[in-house]
C-alpha positions as CSV (number, residue, x, y, z in Angstrom):
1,X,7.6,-38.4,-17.5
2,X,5.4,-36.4,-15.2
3,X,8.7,-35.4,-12.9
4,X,10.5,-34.2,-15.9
5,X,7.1,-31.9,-16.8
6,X,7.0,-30.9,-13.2
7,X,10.9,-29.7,-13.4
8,X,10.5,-28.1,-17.0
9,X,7.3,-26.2,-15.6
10,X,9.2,-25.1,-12.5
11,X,11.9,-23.7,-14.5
12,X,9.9,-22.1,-16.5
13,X,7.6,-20.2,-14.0
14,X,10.9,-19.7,-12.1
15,X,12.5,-18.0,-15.6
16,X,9.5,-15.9,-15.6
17,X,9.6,-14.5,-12.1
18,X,13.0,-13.1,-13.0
19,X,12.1,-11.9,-16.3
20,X,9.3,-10.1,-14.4
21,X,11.7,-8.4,-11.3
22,X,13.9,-7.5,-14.9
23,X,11.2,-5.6,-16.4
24,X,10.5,-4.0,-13.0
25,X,13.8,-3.0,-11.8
26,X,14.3,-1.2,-15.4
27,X,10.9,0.6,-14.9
28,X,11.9,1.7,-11.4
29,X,15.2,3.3,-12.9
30,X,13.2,5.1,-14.9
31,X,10.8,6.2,-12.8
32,X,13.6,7.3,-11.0
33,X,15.4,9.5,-13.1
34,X,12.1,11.1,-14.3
35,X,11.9,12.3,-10.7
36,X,15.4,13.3,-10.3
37,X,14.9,15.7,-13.7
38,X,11.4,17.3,-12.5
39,X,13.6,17.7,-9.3
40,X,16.4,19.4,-10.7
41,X,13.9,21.3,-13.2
42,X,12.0,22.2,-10.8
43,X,14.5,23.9,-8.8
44,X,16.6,25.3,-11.3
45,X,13.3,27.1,-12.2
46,X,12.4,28.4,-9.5
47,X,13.6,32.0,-7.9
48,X,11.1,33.8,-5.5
49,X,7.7,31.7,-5.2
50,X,8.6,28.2,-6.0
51,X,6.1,26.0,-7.8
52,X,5.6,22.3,-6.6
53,X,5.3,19.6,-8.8
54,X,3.9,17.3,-6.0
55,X,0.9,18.1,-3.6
56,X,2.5,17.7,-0.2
């Protein structure tokens, strides 16, 4: 019994680790294309003095 418990846990924690990089690789795309449109905003914008969205 405890062996079976043991493997139903592990698949378990194992089905939430993916679940988890899921969620994060989604979040990163967006992430990502919120910076590509304040990039392409930004520059279509901007003529003589160009405004930086970013401190560096």
């Amino acid at each position: 019994m405890v062996p079976v418990l043991l493997v139903l846990l592990l698949a378990l924690l194992l089905f939430g680790l993916g679940f988890a990089v899921k969620v994060l690789w989604w979040i990163a795309v967006a992430v990502l294309v919120v910076w590509l449109l304040g990039f392409l905003l930004n520059g279509a914008s901007g003529s003589g003095g160009r405004r930086h969205w970013y401190r560096w």
